[in-house]
C-alpha positions in Angstrom: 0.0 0.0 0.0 3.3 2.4 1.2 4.7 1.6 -2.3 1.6 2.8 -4.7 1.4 6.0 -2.8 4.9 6.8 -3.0 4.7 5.8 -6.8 1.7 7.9 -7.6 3.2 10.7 -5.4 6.3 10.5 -7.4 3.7 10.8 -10.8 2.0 13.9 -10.1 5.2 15.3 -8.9 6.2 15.3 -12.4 4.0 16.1 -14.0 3.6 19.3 -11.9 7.1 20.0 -12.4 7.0 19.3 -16.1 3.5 21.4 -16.5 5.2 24.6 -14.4 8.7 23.7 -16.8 6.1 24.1 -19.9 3.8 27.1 -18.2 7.3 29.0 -17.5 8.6 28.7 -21.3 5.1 29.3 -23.0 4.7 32.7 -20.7 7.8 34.1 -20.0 10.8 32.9 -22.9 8.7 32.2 -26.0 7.1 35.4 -26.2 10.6 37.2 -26.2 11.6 34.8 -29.0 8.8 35.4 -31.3 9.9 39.6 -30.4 13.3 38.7 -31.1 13.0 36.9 -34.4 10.2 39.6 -35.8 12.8 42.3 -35.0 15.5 40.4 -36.5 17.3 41.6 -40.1 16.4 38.3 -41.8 12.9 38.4 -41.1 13.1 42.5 -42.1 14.3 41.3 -45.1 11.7 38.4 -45.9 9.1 41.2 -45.1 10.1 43.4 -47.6 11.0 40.8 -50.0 7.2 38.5 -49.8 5.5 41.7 -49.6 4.6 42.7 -52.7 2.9 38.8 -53.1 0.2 39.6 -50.5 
């Protein structure tokens, strides 16, 4: 009985850490990306570049 609860304590541990691990990056480090790679010179230049097709 000891060794289930320790087992499916050990499951939800993990997948709390891995849902705060996923939470973190999707709130706070992939917004900065997708500001990072819009301000970027190769996307400036794909812009200008695929504009005129649209």
């Amino acid at each position: 009985m000891m060794k289930k609860a320790i087992t499916k304590t050990a499951e939800v541990t993990a997948v709390t850490v891995f849902s705060g691990i996923f939470a973190g990056y999707a709130l706070a480090i992939y917004p900065f990306e997708r500001l990072v790679h819009k301000q970027s010179t190769r996307a400036k230049k794909m812009k200008i570049k695929y504009a005129s097709q649209y």
